[in-house]
Structures are given as C-alpha cells and as structure tokens.
KEKE-3310 file (N, C-alpha, C; in steps of 0.2 Angstrom, whole numbers, plus 5000, padded with zeros to 4 digits):
npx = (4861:4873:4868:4856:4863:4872:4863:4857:4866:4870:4856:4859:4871:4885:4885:4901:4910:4919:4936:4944:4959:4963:4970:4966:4968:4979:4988:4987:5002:5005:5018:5021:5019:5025:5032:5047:5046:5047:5064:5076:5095:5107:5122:5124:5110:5094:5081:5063:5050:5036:5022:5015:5015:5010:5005:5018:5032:5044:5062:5066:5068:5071:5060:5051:5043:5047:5056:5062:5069:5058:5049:5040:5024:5018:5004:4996:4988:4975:4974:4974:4969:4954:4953:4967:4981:4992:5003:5007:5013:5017:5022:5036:5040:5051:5050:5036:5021:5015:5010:5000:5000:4994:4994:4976:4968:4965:4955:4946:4939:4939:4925:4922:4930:4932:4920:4920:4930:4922:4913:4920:4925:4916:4907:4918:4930:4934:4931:4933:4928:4936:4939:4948:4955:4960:4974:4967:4956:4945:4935:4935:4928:4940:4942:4945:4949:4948:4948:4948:4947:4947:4963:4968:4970:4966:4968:4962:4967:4959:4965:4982:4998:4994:4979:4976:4979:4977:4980:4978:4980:4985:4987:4994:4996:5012:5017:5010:5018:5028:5026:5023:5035:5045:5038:5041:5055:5055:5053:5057:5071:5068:5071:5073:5073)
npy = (4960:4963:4975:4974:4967:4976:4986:4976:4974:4990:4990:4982:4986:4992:5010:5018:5028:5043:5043:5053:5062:5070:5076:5085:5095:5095:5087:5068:5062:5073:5086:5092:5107:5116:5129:5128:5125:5138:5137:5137:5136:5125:5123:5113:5105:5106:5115:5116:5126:5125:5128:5136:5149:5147:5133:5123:5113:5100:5097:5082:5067:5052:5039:5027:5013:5016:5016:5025:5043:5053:5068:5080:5086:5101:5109:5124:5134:5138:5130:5116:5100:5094:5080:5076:5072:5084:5080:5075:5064:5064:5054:5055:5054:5053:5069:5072:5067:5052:5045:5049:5051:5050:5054:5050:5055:5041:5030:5038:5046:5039:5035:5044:5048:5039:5039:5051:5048:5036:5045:5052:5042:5032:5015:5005:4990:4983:4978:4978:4975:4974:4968:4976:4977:4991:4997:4997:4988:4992:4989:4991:4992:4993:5000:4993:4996:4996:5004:5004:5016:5017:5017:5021:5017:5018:5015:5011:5012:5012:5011:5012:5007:5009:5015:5029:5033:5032:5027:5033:5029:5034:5030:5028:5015:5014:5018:5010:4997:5001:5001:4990:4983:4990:4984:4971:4969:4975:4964:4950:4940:4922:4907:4893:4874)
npz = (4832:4840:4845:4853:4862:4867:4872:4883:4889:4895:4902:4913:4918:4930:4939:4937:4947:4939:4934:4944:4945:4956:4970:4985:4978:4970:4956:4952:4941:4936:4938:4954:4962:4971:4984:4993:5010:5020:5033:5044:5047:5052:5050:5040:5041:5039:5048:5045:5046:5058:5057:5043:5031:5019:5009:5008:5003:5008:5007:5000:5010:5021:5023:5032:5025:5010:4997:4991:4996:5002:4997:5008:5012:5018:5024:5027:5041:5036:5024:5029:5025:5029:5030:5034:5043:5049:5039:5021:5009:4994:4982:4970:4952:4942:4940:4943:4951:4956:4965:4983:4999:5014:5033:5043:5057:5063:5073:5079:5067:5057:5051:5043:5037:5027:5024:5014:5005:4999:4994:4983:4978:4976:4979:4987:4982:4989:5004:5024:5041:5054:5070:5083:5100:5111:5122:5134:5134:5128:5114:5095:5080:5065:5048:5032:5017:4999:4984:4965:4954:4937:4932:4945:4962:4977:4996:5009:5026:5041:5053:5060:5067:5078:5088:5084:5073:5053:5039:5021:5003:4987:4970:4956:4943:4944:4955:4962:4958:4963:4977:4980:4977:4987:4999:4998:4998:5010:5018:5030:5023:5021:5027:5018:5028)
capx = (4862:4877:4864:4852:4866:4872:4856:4856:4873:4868:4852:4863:4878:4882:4887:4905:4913:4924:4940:4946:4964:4964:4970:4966:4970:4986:4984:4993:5004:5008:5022:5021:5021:5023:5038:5049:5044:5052:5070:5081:5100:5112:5128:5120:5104:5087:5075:5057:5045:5028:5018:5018:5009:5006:5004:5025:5035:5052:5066:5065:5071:5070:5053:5048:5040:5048:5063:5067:5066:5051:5044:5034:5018:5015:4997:4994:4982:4969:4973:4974:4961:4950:4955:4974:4984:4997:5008:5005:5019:5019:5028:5036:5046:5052:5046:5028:5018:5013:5006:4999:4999:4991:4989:4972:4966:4962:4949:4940:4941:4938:4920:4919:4938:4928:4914:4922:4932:4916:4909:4923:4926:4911:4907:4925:4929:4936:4928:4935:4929:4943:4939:4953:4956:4965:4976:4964:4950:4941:4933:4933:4930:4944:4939:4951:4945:4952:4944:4951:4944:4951:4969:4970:4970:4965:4969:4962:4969:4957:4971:4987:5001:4991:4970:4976:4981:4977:4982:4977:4987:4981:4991:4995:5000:5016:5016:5007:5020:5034:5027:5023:5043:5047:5034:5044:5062:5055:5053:5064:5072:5063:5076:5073:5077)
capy = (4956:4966:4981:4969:4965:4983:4986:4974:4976:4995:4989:4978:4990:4995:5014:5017:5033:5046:5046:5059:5061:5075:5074:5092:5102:5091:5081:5065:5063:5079:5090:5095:5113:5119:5130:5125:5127:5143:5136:5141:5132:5127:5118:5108:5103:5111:5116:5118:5129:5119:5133:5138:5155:5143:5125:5122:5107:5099:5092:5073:5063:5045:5038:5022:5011:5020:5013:5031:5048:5057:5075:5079:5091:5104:5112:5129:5133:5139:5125:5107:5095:5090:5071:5075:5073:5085:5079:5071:5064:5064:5049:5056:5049:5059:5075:5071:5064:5047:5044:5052:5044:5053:5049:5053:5054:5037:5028:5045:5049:5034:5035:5051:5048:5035:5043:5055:5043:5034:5050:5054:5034:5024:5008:5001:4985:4979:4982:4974:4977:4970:4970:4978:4981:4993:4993:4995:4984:4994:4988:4996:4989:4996:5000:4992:4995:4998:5004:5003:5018:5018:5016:5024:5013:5019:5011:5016:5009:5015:5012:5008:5002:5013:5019:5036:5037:5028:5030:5033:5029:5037:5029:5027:5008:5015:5020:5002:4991:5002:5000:4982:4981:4989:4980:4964:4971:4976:4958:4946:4935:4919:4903:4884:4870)
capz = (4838:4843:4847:4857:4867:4872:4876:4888:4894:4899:4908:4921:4921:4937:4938:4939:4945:4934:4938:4947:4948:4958:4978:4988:4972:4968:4951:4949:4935:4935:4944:4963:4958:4979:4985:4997:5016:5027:5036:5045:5043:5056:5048:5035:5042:5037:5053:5045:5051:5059:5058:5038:5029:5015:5010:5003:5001:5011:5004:5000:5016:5019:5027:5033:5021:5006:4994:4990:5000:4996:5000:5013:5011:5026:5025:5031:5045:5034:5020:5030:5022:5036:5034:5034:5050:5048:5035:5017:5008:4988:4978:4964:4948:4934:4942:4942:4957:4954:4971:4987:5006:5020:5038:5046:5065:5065:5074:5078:5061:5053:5049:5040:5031:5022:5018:5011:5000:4995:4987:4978:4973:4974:4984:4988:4978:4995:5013:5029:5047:5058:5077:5087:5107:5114:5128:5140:5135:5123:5107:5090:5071:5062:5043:5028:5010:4994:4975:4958:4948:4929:4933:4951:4967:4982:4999:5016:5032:5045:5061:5058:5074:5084:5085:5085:5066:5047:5033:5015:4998:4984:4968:4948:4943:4944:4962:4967:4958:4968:4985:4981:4977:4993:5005:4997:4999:5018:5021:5030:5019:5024:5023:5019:5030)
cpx = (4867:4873:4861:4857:4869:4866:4856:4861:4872:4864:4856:4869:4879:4887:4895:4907:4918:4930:4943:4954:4967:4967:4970:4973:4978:4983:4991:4996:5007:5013:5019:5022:5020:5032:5039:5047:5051:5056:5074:5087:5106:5117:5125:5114:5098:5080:5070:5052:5040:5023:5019:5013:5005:5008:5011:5025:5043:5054:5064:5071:5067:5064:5053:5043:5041:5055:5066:5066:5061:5049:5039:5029:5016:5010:5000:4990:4976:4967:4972:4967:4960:4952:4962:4977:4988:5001:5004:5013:5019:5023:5030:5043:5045:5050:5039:5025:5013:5009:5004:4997:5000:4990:4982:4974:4964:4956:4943:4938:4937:4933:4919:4926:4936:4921:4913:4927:4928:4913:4913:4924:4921:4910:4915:4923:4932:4936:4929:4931:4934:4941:4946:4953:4963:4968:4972:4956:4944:4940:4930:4932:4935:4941:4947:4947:4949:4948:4950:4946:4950:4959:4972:4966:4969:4964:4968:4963:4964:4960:4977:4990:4995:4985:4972:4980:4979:4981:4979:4983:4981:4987:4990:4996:5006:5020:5016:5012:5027:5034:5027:5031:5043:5043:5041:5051:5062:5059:5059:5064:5070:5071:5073:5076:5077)
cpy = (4960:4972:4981:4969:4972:4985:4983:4975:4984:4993:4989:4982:4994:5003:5015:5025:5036:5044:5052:5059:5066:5074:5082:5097:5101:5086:5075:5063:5069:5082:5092:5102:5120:5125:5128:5127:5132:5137:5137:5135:5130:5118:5116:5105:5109:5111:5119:5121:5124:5121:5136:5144:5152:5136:5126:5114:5107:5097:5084:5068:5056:5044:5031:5020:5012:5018:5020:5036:5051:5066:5075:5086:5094:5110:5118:5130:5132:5132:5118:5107:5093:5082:5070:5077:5077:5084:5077:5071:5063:5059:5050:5053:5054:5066:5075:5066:5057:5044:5048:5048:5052:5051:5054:5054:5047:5034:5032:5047:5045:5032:5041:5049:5043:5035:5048:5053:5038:5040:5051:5047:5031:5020:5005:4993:4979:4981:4978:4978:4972:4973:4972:4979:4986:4991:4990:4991:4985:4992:4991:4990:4996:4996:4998:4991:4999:5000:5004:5005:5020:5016:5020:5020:5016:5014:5014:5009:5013:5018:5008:5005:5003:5015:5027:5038:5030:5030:5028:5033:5029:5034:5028:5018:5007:5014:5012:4997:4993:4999:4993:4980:4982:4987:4973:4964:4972:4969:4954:4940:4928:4911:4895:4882:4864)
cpz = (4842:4847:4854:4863:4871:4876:4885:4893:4898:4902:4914:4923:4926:4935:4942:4940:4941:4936:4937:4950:4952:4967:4980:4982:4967:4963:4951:4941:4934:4940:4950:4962:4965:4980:4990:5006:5019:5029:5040:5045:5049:5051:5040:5036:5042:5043:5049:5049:5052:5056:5049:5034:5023:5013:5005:5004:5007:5007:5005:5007:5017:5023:5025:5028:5013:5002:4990:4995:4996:5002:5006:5013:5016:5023:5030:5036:5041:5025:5022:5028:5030:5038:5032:5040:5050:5043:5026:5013:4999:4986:4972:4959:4944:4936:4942:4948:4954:4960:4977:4992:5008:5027:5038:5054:5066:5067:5074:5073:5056:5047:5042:5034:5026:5018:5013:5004:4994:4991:4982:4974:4972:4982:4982:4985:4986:5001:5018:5035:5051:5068:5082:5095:5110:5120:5134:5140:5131:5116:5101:5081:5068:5053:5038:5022:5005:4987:4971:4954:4943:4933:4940:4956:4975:4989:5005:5023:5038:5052:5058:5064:5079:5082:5084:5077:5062:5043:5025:5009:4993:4976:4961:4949:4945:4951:4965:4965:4965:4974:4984:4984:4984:4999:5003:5002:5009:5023:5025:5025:5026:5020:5025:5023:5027)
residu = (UNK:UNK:UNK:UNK:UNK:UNK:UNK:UNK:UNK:UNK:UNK:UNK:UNK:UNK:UNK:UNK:UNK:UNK:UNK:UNK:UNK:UNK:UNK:UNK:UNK:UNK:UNK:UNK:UNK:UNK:UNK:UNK:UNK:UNK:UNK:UNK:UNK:UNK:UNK:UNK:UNK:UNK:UNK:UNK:UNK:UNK:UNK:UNK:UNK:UNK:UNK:UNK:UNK:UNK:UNK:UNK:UNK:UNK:UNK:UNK:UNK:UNK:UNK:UNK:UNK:UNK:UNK:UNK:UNK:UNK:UNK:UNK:UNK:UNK:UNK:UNK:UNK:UNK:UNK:UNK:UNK:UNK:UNK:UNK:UNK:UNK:UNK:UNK:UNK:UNK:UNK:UNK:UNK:UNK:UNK:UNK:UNK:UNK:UNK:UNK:UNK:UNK:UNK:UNK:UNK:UNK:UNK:UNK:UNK:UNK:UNK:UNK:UNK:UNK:UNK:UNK:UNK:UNK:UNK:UNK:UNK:UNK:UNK:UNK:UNK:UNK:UNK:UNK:UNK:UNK:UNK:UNK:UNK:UNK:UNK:UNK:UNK:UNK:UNK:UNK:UNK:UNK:UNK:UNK:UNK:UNK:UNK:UNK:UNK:UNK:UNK:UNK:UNK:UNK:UNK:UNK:UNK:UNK:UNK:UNK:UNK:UNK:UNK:UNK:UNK:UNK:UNK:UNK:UNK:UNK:UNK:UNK:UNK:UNK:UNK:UNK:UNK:UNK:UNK:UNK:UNK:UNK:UNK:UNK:UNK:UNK:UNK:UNK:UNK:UNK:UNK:UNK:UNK)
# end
C-alpha cells in the first residue's frame, strides 16, 4: 500500500527546483572571500574608489533598513551581473554570508530581473502585479514575487520609492527572521487610546 501510494504521489508531484545557494559566484553560508576595495585616506575616513580593477568589498557601514552595518560589494566593469545596479550588499553573521540584497534598474529592468529569477527558482510561490503611476501620468504594473526553495527565500521588489530601481533579497532563515526583527524594530511604536 505504501508503494501504491508513492506511486501516485510522483505522478501528481509538481517539479521542484534544486537549490541553488549560489548568488553571482558567492555562496551563502559561507565566507565573503573578497579583498577590500582600493582607498585613499584622509583623517580617519575611507574614500572608495568607483571605478574598481576587481569585484572587492568595503568596510561594514550602517545602511538603511539594516540593524547592523553590513559590507558593500563593488563589481568591476568587466564583472557587474547585468541585473545588479551598482552595489550589492551582503548580510553576514559569524563570518559567513547569510544573505544577499541587490538593487536593480527598476521598472526598465523588471521584466528580465524576473526572468532570470524564475530560471534559477522556478514559478514564484508569490506573484503580485501592483499598478503604479508616476509623476507625470504614466502607468506601469510593478512586479512583487517571492519563492522558498529548500531553505532559501527569495524576494523580488520590482520598484521600490521610486520606478528607477528594485530590489532583490536573497536569504537563509537566518537572514529572514533578522530582517523581519528589524522591519519591526523600524516601526513606530503604535500607542493605545
């Protein structure tokens, strides 16, 4: 009987992708294994080069949305990931990277940043179109979808304030209760009357 019923349970099974805890060449769970980006130094403060000859790391500085400082990843010319704006920021604990957050290009971007998320995850377990206008009148569907393969969460924001950028969060369970913590911690305390 038990046999009978795998049986069947594979027919109807829907296919699930591996996971994959890789992010452009970076694995979570494990070390950040970047050196530090060119500097130059005046006083005590550290001016980063923009322009970099290879994909390094900054120092950990505070960042919005974030209950600790975290690193910031600066791409090379010849290295940026096509659906990375510039930056990506790494959330690490213990020495080891537990999460990855990215902006994109936003609205322009949108389409493709999530097609290229579907191949490496699947069908998102959560797909929003959200209609949006800018200032001047124009109407876009913003994309908001989220997966949960094996123990890794994935969260794509199509547009964030503004159509000109999203964001990706890439995360361990670990990662996802932190930020839960600090979205809470963000909040304003809400008071009885």
């Amino acid at each position: 009987m038990k046999a009978v019923a795998a049986v069947i349970l594979s027919i109807f099974a829907v296919p699930v992708p591996a996971q994959d805890s890789s992010i452009f060449g970076f694995e979570l769970g494990e070390p950040l294994n970047l050196t530090e980006c060119p500097y130059t130094k005046h006083g005590t403060i550290k001016y980063y080069m923009l322009d970099v000859p290879t994909t390094c790391v900054e120092e950990a500085h505070s960042l919005k949305g974030y209950g600790q400082p975290v690193r910031r990843i600066r791409f090379s010319g010849g290295e940026q990931p096509a659906l990375v704006r510039h930056l990506a920021y790494p959330l690490e604990l213990d020495g080891k990277m537990i999460g990855f957050h990215f902006v994109t290009n936003g609205i322009e971007a949108q389409d493709s940043v999530m097609r290229d998320l579907q191949n490496k995850y699947g069908k998102p377990g959560m797909l929003q179109y959200v209609a949006i206008q800018n200032r001047f009148g124009g109407q876009f569907n913003a994309i908001y979808a989220r997966w949960l393969v094996g123990d890794i969460s994935v969260t794509f924001n199509g547009v964030g304030d503004t159509l000109d950028y999203g964001e990706v969060y890439i995360d361990l369970p670990t990662a996802r209760k932190l930020r839960a913590l600090w979205k809470r911690e963000a909040r304003p305390s809400e008071r009885k009357m």
